[in-house]
C-alpha positions as CSV (number, residue, x, y, z in Angstrom):
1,X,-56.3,-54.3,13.4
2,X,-53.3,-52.1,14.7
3,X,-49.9,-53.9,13.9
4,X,-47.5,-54.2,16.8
5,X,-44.7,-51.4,16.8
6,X,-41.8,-53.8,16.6
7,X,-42.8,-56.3,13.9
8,X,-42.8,-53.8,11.1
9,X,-39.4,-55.0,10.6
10,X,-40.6,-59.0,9.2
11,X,-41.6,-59.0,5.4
12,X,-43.1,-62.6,5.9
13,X,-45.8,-61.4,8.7
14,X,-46.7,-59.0,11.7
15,X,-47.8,-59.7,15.2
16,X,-51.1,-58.0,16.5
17,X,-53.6,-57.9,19.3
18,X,-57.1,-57.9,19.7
19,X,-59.5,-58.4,22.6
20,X,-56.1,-58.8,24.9
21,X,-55.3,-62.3,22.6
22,X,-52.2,-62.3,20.3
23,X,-52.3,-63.2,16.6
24,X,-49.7,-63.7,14.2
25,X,-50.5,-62.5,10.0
26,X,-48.5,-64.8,7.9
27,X,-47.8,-63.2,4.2
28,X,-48.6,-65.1,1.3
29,X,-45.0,-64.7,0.2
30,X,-44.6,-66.9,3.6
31,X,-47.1,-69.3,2.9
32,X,-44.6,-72.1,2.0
33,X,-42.0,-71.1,5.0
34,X,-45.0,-71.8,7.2
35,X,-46.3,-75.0,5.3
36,X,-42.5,-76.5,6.1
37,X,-42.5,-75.5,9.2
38,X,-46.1,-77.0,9.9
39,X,-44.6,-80.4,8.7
40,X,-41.3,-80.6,10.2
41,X,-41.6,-82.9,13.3
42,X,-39.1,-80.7,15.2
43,X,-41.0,-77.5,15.6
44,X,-43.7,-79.9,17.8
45,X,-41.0,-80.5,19.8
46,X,-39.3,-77.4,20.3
47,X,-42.5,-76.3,21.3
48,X,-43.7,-79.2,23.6
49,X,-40.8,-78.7,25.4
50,X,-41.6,-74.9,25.9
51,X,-38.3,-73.5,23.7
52,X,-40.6,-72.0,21.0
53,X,-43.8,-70.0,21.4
54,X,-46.9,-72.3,20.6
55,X,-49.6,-71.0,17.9
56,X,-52.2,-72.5,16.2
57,X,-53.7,-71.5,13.0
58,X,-57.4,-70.3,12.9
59,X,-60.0,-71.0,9.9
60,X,-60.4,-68.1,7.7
61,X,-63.7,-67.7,9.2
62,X,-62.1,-66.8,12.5
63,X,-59.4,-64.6,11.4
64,X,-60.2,-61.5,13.7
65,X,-60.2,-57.4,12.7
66,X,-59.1,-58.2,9.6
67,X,-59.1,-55.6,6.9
68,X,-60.5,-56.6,3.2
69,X,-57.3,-55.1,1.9
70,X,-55.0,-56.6,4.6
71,X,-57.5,-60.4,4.1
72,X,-56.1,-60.1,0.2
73,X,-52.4,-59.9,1.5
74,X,-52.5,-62.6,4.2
75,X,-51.7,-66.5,3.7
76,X,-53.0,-67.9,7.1
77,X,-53.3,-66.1,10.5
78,X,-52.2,-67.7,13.6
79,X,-52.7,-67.6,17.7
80,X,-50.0,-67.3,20.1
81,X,-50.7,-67.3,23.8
82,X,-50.3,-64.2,26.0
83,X,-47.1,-63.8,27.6
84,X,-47.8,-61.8,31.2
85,X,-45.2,-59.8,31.0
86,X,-43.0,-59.0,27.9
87,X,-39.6,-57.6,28.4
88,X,-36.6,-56.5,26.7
89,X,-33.1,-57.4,26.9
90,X,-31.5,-54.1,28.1
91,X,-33.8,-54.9,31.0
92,X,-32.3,-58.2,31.6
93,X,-29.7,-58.8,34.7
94,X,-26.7,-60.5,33.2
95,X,-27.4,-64.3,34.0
96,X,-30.7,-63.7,32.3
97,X,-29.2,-61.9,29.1
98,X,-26.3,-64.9,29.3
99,X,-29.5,-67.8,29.8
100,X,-31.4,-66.2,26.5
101,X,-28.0,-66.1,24.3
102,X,-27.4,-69.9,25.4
103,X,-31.0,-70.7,24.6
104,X,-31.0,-69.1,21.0
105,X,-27.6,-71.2,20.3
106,X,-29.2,-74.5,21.5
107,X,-32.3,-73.4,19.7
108,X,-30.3,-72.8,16.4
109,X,-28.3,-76.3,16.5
110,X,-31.2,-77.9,17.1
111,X,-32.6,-76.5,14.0
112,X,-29.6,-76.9,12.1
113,X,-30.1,-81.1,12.7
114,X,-33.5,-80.6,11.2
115,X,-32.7,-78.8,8.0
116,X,-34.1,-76.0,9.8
117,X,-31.7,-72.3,10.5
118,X,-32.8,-68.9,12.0
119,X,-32.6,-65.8,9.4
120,X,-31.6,-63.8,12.1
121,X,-31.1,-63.4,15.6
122,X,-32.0,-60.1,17.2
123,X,-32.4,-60.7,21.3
124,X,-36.1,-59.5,20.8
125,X,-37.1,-62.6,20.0
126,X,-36.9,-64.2,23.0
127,X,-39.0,-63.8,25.8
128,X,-39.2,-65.8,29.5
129,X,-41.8,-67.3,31.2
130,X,-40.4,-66.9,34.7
131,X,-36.7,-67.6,34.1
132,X,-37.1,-70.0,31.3
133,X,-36.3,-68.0,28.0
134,X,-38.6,-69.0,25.4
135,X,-38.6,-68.2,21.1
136,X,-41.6,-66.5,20.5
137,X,-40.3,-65.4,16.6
138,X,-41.8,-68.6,14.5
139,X,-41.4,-66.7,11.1
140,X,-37.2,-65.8,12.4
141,X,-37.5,-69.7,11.3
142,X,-37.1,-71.1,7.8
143,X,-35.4,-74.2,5.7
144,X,-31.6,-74.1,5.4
145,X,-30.0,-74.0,2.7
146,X,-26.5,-75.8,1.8
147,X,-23.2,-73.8,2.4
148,X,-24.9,-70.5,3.1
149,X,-24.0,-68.0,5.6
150,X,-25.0,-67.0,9.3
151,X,-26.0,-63.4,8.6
152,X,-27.8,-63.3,11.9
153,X,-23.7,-63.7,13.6
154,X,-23.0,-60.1,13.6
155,X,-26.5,-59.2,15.3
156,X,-26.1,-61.9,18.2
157,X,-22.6,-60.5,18.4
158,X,-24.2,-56.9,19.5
159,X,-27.3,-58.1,20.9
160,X,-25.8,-60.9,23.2
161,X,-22.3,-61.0,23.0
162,X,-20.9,-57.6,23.5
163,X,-23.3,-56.5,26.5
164,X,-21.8,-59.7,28.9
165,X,-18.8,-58.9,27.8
166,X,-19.0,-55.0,29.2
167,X,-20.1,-56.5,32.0
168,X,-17.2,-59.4,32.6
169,X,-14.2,-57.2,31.5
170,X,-15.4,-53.5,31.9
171,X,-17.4,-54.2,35.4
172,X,-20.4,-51.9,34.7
173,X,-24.1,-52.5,34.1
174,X,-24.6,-53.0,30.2
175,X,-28.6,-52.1,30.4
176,X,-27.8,-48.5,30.0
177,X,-26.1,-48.1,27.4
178,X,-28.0,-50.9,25.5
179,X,-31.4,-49.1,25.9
180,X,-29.6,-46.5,24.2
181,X,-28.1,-48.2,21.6
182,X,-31.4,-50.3,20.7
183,X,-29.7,-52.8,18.0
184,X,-27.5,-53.6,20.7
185,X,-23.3,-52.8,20.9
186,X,-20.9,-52.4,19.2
187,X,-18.1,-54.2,19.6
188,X,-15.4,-51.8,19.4
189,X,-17.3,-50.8,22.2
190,X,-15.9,-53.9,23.9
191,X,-12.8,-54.5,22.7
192,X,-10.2,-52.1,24.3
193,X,-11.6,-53.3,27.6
194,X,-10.6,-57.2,27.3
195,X,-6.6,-57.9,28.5
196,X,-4.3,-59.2,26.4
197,X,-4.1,-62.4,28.6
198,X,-7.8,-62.6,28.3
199,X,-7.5,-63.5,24.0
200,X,-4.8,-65.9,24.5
201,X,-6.5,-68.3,26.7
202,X,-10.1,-67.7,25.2
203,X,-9.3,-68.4,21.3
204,X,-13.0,-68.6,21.0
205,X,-12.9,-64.4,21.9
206,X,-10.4,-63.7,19.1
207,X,-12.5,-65.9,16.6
208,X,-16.1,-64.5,17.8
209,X,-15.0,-60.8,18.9
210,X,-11.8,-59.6,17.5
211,X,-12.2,-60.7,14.1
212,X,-15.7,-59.5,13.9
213,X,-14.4,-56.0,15.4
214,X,-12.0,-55.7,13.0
215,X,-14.3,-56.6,9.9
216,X,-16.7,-53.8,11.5
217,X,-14.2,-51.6,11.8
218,X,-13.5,-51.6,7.7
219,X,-15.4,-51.1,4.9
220,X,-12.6,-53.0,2.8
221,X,-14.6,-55.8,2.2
222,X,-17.7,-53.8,1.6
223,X,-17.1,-53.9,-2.7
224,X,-16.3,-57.6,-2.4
225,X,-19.2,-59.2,-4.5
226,X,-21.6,-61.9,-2.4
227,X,-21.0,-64.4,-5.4
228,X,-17.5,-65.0,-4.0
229,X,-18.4,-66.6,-0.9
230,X,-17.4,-69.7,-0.7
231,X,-19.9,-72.3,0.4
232,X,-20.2,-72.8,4.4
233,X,-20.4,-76.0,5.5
234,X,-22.9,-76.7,7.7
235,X,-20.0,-78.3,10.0
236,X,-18.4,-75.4,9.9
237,X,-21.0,-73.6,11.1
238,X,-22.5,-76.0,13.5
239,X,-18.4,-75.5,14.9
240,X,-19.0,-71.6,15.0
241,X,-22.1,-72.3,17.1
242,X,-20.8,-74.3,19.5
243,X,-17.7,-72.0,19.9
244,X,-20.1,-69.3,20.9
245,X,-21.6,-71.5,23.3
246,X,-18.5,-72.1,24.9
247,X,-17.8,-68.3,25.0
248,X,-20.8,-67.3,26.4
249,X,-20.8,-70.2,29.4
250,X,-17.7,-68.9,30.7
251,X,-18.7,-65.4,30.8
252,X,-19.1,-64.1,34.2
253,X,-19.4,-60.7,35.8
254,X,-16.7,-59.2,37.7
255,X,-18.1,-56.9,40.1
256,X,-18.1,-55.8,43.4
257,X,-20.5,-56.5,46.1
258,X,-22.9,-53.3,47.5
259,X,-24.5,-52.6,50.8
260,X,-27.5,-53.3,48.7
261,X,-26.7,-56.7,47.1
262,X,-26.2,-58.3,50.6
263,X,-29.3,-56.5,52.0
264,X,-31.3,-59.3,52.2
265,X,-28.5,-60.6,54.6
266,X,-27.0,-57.5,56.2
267,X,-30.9,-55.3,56.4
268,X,-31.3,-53.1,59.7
269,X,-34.3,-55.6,60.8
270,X,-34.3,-57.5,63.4
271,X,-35.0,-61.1,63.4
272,X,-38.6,-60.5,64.6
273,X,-39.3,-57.6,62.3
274,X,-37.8,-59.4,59.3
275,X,-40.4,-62.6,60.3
276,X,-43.1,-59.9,60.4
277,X,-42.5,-58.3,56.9
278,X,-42.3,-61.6,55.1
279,X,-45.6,-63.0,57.0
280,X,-47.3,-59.9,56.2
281,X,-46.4,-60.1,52.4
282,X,-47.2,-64.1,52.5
283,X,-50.9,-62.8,54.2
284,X,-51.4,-59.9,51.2
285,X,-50.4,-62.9,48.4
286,X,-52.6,-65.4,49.9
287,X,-55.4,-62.5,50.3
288,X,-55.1,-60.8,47.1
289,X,-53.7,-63.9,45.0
290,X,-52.6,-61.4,42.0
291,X,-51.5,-63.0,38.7
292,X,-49.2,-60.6,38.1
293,X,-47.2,-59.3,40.7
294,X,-44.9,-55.9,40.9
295,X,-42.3,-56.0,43.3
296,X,-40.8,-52.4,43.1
297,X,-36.7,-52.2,44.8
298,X,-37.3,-56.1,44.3
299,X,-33.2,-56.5,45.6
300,X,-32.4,-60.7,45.1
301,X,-36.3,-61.0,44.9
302,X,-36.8,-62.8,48.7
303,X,-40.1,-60.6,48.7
304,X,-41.3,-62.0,45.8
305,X,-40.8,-65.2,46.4
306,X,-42.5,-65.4,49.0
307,X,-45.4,-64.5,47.6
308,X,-45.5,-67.0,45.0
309,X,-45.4,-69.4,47.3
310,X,-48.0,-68.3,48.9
311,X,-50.9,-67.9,46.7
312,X,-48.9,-65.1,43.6
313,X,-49.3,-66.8,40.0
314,X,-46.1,-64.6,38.8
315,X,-44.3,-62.1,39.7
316,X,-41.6,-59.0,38.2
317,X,-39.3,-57.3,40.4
318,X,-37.4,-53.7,39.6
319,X,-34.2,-52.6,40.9
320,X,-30.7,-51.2,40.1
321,X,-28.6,-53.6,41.8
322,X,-27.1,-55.9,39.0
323,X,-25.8,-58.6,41.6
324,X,-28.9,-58.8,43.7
325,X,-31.0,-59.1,40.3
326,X,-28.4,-61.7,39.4
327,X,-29.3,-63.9,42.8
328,X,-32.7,-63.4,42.1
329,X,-33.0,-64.9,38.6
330,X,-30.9,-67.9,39.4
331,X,-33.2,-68.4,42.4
332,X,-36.4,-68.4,40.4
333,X,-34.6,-70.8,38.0
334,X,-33.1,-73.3,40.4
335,X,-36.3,-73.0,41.9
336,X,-38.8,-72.9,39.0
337,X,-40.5,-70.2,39.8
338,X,-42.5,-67.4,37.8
339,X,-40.4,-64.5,39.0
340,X,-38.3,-62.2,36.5
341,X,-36.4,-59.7,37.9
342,X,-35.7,-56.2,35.9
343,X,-32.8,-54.0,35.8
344,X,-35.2,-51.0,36.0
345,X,-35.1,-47.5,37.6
346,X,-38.2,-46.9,39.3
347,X,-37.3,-43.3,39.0
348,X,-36.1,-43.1,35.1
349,X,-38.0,-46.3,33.7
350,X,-37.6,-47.7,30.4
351,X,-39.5,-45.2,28.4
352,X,-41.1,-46.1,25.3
353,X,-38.4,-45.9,22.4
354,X,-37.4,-47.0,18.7
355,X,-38.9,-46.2,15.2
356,X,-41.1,-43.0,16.0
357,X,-40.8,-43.9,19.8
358,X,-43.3,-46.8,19.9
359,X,-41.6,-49.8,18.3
360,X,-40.7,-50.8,22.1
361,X,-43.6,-49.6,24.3
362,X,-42.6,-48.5,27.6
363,X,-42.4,-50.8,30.9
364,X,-45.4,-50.0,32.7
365,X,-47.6,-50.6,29.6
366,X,-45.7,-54.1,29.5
367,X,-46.1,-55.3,33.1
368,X,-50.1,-55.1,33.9
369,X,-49.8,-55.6,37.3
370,X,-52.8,-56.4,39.7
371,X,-50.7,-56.5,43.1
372,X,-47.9,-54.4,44.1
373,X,-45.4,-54.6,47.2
374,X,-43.1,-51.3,47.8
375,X,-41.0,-52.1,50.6
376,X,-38.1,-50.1,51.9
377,X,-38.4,-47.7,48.3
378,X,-40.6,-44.7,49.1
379,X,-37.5,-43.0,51.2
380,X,-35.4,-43.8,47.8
381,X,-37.5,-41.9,45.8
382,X,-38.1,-38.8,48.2
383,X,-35.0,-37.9,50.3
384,X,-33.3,-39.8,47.5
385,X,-34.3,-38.9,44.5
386,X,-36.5,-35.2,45.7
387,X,-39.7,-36.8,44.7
388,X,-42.4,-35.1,46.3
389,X,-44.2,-37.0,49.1
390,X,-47.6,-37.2,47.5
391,X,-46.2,-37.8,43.9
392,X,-44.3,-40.8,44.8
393,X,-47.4,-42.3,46.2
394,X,-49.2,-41.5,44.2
395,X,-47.2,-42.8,41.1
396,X,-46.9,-46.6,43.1
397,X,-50.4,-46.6,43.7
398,X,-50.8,-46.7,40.0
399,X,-48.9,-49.4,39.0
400,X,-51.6,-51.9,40.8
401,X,-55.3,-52.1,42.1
402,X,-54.0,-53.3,45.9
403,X,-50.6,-53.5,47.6
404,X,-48.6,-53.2,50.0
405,X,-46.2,-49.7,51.4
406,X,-44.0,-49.8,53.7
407,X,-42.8,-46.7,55.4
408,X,-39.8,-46.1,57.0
409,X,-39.0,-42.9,59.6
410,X,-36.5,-40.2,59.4
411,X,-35.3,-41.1,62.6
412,X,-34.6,-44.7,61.5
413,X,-30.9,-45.2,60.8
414,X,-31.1,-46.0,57.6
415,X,-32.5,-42.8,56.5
416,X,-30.1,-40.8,59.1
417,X,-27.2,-42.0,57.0
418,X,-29.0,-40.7,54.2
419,X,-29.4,-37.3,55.4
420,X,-25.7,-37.2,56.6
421,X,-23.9,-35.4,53.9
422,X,-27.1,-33.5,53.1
423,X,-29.8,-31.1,54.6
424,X,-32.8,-32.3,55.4
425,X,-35.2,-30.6,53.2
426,X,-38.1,-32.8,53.4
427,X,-40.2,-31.1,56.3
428,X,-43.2,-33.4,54.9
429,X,-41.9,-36.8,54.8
430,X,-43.6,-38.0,57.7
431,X,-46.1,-40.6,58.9
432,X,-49.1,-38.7,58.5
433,X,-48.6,-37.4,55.5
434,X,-47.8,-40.4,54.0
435,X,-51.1,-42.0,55.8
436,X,-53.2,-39.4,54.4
437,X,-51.5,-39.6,50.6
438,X,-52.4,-43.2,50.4
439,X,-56.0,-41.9,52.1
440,X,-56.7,-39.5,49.4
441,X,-56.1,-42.3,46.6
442,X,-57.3,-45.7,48.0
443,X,-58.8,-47.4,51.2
444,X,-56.2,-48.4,53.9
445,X,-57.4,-52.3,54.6
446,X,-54.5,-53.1,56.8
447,X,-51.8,-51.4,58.6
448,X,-49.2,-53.2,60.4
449,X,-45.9,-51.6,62.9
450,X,-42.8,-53.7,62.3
451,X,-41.5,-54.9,65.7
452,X,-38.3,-53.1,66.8
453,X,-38.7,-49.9,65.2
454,X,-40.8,-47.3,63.8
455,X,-41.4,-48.6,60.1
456,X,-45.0,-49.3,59.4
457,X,-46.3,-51.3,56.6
458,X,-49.5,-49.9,54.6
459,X,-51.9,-52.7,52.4
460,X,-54.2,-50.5,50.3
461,X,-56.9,-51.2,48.0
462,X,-58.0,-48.6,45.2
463,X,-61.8,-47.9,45.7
């Protein structure tokens, strides 16, 4: 039984996995937390309405890969269904990130009118299912008590607050400096980039953010004893709650448009080459029907989505362009689709990182991909990025059993604008070399020229 990485941090319990099915230990010491839980009519709800995770509990005769030592610790073990792709937050465009800290408020009040409360509220817990975020921490949850503290306020503060607000008032990408700061930002990170005009006509900033940064920034109140807390009303902190709500709805980013968010719209294609591309990804979908699959330079995710309508059970999308990521989540979720796009570098991904680098495993031992489509990417990665022809290939035949490549020409204009203010140093980027890479790793199944210019799309299958 080998604990998940990340759940070394919860004294009542750790996650693990065995034969691809996830289990949940629960500590004896947790054995009551889980009893109230069990019996408090709004956990069924929260998860028949698909907020929180489900699990059910197995007979000690079932528990699985259990350890006699670890079997003496252990109150009850529990089942959790497998979650096709797992994610972090720093991976999250910013309509996602804002969805998941809206979701964890509404998930808290509702506990709060239960005599329920969260112990803490790190962004790890939630995960999506398409674009609907969903609590997968059942143990985060335990019985209030009356007049104490949020101590989980500082840590949503960091992990939710403080990236959409480098976005809205500093107008760049948090996911890079979140995946380096893993516990999330700091908020005097934040705070000399909101206006002055911006605090008086949000007092819900100066209450959530500047008091906060300024608490953070002192250690003054670091010798004040805990016994001299005064009680906090649950009102009050139901109030708190819903301030934060309000906050966090009226976040927006401020950001300017790039050649690349309006591709979908502004592309080199012609009509008739655009109507081949998407037929020809709808064909490989309804062909290959893959549960899980990889769009890599996914853009707004119109590839993508396609191919879930037309025979994909999910699919997770990569790319750098925050606004185009943006129009792709709130597509799938005004759509209800099973699409997440990723703020992720195809050429630096998210490595594995955290305690002993492996308490957040890295992205392609996440997303387990069984269908891939690469489509206007492999000039990105070698005129762009000085891949090497055969490595970049070679590393997007890897991420899946069958997909589909396109190719795109030096002489296409597209690439000529790339190779403007450079020299062209890439004697073999060409057709045939790129034919015989994909030869010398899988079986070419389908190749198809796109109307009106010289681009070529590849469908491979690994033999």
């Amino acid at each position: 039984m080998a604990r998940a990485p990340g759940s070394y941090r919860d004294p009542a319990g750790w996650v693990f996995c065995h034969d691809k099915r996830i289990y949940r230990a629960v500590r004896r010491s947790a054995a009551e937390q889980l009893s109230l839980l069990r019996q408090n009519p709004c956990i069924a709800s929260l998860v028949k309405e698909g907020s929180l995770i489900p699990f059910e509990e197995l007979p000690r005769s079932c528990w699985p890969a259990i350890t006699p030592k670890s079997e003496l610790e252990l109150a009850h073990v529990l089942e959790h269904p497998k979650l096709d792709i797992v994610s972090y937050p720093y991976e999250w465009p910013f309509q996602a990130l804002k969805r998941a800290a809206l979701a964890h408020i509404e998930l808290h009040l509702e506990l709060l009118s239960s005599g329920l409360t969260l112990k803490d509220a790190s962004a790890f817990n939630i995960q999506f299912r398409g674009a609907k975020p969903i609590f997968i921490d059942l143990l985060s949850i335990r019985e209030y008590e009356d007049g104490e503290y949020w101590l989980g306020h500082n840590q949503f503060l960091r992990q939710f607050v403080a990236p959409l607000l480098l976005e809205t008032f500093g107008r760049v990408p948090f996911q890079p400096l979140y995946r380096a700061l893993l516990h999330g930002v700091p908020l005097d990170h934040v705070t000399p980039m909101i206006p002055w005009h911006a605090w008086l006509k949000q007092p819900s900033l100066v209450m959530n953010v500047l008091f906060p940064a300024k608490f953070e920034a002192t250690d003054k109140f670091a010798d004040a004893p805990l016994l001299s807390r005064k009680p906090l009303p649950k009102s009050t902190l139901k109030f708190l709650l819903i301030s934060l709500r309000k906050l966090v709805a009226n976040l927006e980013p401020r950001r300017k448009e790039t050649s690349w968010s309006r591709y979908t719209t502004t592309s080199s294609y012609s009509s008739v080459a655009a109507a081949t591309k998407a037929e020809e990804v709808a064909r490989f979908a309804n062909v290959v029907r893959p549960r899980a699959l990889l769009d890599v330079g996914c853009n707004d995710g119109a590839y993508a989505l396609v191919a879930l309508r037309n025979g994909a059970v999910s699919a997770v999308g990569i790319d750098t362009d925050s606004a185009a990521l943006d129009r792709g989540y709130s597509s799938a979720e005004r759509d209800h689709l099973s699409f997440q796009p990723l703020y992720v570098d195809i050429a630096n991904p998210t490595p594995a990182q955290g305690w002993m680098g492996e308490e957040r495993p890295r992205i392609f031992d996440r997303i387990q991909a069984d269908g891939l489509i690469a489509l206007a990417i492999l000039h990105h990665l070698v005129i762009g990025q000085n891949v090497p022809l055969d490595e970049a290939v070679d590393a997007l035949i890897q991420l899946a059993p069958k997909g589909l490549i396109e190719f795109i020409p030096k002489t296409d204009p597209l690439i000529q604008k790339m190779l403007f203010h450079r020299d062209d140093v890439f004697p073999e980027y060409n057709f045939q070399k790129f034919r015989r890479a994909i030869e010398l790793r899988a079986k070419i199944v389908r190749e198809v020229p796109l109307p009106d210019s010289q681009r070529v799309l590849i469908c491979y299958e690994k033999t």
